[in-house]
N, C-alpha and C positions, 0 to 999 in steps of 0.2 A: 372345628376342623381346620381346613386349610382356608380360609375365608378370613380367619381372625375372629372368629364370634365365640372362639375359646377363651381369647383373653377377655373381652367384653366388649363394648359398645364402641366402635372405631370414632363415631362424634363427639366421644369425653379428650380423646389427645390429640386436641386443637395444636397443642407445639410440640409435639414429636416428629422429629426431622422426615419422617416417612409421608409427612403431610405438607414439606415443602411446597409442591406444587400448589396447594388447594387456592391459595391467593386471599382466603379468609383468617388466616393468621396473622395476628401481628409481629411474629415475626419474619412473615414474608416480606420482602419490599419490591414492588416495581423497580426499572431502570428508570432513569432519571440524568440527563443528559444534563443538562444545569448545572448538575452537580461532579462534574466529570473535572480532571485532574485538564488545566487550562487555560480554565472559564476564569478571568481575574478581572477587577476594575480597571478600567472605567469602563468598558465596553462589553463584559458579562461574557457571559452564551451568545453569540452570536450566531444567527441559524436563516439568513434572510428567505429559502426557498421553504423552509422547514420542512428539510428531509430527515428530521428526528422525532417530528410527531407522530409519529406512529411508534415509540418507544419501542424499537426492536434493538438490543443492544448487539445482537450479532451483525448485524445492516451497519449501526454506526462505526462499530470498529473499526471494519471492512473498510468502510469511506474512508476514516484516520489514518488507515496504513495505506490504504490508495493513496491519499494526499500528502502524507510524507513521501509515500516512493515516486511521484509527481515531482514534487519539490525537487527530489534530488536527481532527478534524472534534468531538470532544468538547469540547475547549479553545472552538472557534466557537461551541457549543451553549450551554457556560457562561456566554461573556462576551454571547452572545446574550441569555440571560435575564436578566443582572446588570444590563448598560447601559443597558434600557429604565427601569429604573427611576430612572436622575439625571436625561438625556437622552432629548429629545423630537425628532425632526425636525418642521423646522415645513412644511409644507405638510399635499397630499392623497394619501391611498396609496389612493383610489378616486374622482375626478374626478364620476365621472360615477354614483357611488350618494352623493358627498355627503360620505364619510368622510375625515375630517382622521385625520392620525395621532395627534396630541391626543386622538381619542376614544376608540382603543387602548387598551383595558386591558393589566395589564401581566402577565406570567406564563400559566399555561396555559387563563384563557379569552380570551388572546386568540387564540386558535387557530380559535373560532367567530365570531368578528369578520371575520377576513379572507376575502374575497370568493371565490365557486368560481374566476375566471377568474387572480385573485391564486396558487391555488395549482398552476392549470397553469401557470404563467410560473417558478415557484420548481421544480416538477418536470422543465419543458423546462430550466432553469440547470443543475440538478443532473445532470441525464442530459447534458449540453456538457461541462462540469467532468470527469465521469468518463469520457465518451467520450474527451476529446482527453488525458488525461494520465495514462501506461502506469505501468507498477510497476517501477519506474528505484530 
């Protein structure tokens, strides 16, 4: 009937794809982070806290794309800080209190220059940015 026991014995087709999960077939494989697209000499797998022993490869990914969008959001951070100081845009980055981007100072007091409503528009960006784009 509807069970399978028409075709026969479901313990004969150990490698039939319908028995992927079972983990008793050889042609099942665990995740296996060692072996991940990386890991090169001289320094391997590197893993010092070892948040991969628990072999859950959806957790590792996750981490990977965290740590790349880490990376890159640091790279932004950098050239943020570095660029202001050749390059100026020229207009206003506050119309209506007055402030030219010319009066900008450059490095971390300009962080008290720019205006409250200036840093809700930078936290509604960054909550868009991260909303709309998953950990691919």
């Amino acid at each position: 009937g509807l069970t399978g026991s028409a075709w026969g014995d479901w313990a004969l087709y150990t490698a039939s794809p319908l028995r992927f999960f079972g983990g008793s077939s050889e042609s099942y494989k665990s995740f296996d982070a060692t072996t991940e697209l990386g890991v090169q000499q001289p320094v391997g797998f590197w893993d010092p806290l070892g948040f991969s022993k628990d072999g859950n490869e959806a957790n590792f990914n996750r981490r990977r794309s965290v740590e790349l969008k880490h990376g890159r959001i640091a790279m932004a951070a950098t050239m943020g800080y570095i660029v202001p100081e050749f390059v100026r845009l020229p207009g206003y980055l506050s119309p209506s209190e007055g402030l030219k981007f010319s009066d900008v100072p450059t490095g971390l007091t300009a962080l008290s220059k720019v205006p409250a409503l200036g840093w809700v528009q930078i936290a509604f960006f960054i909550g868009i940015v991260e909303g709309s784009f998953g950990f691919d």
